[in-house]
One Martini backbone bead per residue (centre of mass of N, CA, C, O) as a GRO file, in nm:
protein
  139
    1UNK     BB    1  -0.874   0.435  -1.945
    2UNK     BB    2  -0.947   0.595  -1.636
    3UNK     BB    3  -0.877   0.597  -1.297
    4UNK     BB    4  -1.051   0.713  -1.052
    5UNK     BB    5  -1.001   0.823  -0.727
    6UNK     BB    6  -1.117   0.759  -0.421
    7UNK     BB    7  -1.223   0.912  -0.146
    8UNK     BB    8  -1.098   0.858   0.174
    9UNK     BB    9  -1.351   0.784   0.457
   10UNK     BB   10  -1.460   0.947   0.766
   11UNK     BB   11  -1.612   0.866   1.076
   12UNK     BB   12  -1.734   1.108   1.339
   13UNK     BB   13  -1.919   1.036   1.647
   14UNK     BB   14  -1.987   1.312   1.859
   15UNK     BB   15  -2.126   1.542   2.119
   16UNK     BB   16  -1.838   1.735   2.090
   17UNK     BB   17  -1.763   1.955   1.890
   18UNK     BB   18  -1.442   1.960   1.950
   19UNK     BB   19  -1.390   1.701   1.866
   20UNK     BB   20  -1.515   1.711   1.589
   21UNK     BB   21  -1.307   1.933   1.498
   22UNK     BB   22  -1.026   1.777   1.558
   23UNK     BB   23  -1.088   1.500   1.410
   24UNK     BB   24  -1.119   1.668   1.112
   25UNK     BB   25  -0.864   1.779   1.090
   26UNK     BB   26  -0.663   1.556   1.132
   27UNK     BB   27  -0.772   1.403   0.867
   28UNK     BB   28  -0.770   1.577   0.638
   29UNK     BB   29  -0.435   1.590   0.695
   30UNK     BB   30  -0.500   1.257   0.598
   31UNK     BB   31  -0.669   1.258   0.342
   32UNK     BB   32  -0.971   1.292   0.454
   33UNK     BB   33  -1.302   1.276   0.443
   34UNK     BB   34  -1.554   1.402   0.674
   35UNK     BB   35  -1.751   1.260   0.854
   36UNK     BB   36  -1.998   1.458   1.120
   37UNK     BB   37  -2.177   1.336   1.406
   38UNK     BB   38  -2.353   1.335   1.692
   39UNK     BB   39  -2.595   1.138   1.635
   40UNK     BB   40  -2.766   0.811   1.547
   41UNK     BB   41  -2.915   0.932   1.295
   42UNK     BB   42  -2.661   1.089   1.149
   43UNK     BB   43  -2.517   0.845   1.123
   44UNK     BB   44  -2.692   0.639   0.947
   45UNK     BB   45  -2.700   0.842   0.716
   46UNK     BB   46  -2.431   0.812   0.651
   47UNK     BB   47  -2.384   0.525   0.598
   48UNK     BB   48  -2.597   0.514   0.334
   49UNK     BB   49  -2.425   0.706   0.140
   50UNK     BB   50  -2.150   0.611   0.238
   51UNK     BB   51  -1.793   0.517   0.223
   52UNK     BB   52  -1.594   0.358   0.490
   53UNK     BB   53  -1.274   0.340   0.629
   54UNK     BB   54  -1.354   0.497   0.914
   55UNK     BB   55  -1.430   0.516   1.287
   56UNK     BB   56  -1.501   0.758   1.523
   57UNK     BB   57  -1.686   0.653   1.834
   58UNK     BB   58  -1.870   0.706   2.082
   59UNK     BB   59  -1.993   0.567   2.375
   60UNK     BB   60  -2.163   0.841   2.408
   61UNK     BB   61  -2.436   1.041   2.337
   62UNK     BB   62  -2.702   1.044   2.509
   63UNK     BB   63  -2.640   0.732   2.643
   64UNK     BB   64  -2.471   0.487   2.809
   65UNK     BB   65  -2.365   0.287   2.540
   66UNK     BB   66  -2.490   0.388   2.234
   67UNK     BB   67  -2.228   0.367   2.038
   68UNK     BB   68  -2.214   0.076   2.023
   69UNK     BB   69  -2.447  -0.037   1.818
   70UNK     BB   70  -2.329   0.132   1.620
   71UNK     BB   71  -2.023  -0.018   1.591
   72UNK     BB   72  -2.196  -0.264   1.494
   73UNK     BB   73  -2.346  -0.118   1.244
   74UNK     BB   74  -2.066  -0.067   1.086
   75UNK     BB   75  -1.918  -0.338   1.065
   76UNK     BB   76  -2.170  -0.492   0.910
   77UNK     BB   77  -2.137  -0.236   0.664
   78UNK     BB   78  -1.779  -0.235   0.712
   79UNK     BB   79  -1.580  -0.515   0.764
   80UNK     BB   80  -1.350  -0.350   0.602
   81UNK     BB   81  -1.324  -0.170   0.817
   82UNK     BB   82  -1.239   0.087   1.139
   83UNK     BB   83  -1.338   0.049   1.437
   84UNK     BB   84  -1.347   0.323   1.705
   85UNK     BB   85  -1.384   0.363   2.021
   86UNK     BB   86  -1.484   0.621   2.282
   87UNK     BB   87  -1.402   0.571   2.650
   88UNK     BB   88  -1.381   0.655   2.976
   89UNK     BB   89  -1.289   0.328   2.986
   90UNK     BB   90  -1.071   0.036   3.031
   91UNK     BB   91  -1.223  -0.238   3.068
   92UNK     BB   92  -1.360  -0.560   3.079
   93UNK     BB   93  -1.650  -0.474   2.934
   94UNK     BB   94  -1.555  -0.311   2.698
   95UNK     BB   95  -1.360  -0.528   2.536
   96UNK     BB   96  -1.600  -0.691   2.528
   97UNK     BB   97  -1.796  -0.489   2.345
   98UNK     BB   98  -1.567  -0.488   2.120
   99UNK     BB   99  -1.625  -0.788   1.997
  100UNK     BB  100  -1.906  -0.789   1.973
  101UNK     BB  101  -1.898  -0.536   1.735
  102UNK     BB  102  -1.618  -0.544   1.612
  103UNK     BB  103  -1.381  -0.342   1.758
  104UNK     BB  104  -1.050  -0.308   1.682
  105UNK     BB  105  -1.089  -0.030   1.911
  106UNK     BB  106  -0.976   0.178   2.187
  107UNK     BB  107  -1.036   0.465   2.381
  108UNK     BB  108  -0.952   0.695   2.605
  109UNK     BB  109  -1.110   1.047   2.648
  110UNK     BB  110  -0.787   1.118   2.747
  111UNK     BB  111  -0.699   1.137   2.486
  112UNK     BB  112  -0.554   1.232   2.222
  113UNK     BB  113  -0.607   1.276   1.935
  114UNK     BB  114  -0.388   1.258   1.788
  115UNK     BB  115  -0.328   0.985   1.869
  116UNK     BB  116  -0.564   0.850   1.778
  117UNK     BB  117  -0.508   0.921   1.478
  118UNK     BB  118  -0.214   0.787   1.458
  119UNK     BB  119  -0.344   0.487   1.525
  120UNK     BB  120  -0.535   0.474   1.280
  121UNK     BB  121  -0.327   0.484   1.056
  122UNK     BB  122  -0.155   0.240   1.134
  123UNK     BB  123  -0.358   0.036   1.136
  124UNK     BB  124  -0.529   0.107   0.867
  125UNK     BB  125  -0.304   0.066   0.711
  126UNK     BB  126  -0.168  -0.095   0.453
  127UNK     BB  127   0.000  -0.337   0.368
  128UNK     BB  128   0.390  -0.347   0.262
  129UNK     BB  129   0.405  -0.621   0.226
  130UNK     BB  130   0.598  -0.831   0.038
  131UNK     BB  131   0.545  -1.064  -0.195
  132UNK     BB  132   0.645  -1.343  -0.342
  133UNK     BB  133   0.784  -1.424  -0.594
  134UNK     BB  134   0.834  -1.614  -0.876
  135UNK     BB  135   1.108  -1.777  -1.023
  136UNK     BB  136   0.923  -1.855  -1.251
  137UNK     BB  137   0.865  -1.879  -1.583
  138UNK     BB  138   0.684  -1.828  -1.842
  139UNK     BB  139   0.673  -1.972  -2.209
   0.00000   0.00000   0.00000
């Protein structure tokens, strides 16, 4: 029997064409599928459809701060998945609410979609440190 690979899914939800454009275009070139939605209804239901292993999130969608609830409802919902929020500045204000929402990471929005994007691989990829095995045969 073999094992079908499932493909690995991003969701990117931002309320600009142009950076949803941008940030889709560069995880597919990373082998994701990527799911974009531009509110927070539309990013809910991509969240009931599918398992997502990355998530960026901005944090105005419709009003100032609003997309810090959808990334902590991706946390509780995907705890073991990557999700990074941007932010128009990294105060200290953002940072808490960055913990309290479980985001991994934070990013300002005058950062380049590239370096995003290439940060979020960095950290999301697993571990490829090797266990040391055990130097015992069983017999």
């Amino acid at each position: 029997m073999s094992t079908v690979a499932r493909q690995k899914m991003a969701l990117v939800v931002h309320p600009d064409l142009t950076m949803l454009s941008k940030y889709q275009a560069l995880l597919t070139g990373a082998q994701f599928s990527t799911v974009v939605a531009r509110d927070i209804p539309t990013a809910l239901l991509a969240i009931t459809q599918h398992y997502f292993e990355v998530a960026i999130i901005s944090s105005q969608l419709g009003e100032s701060g609003d997309g810090w609830p959808l990334a902590g409802v991706f946390h509780l919902v995907f705890p073991k998945s990557f999700a990074s929020v941007i932010v128009p500045g990294a105060d200290l204000l953002n940072l808490q609410t960055a913990i309290n929402n479980g985001v991994q990471e934070i990013f300002e929005e005058d950062r380049a979609p590239e370096a995003v994007v290439s940060a979020i691989l960095t950290a999301a990829a697993p571990s490829t440190v090797a266990t040391p095995r055990s130097r015992s045969r069983l017999q």
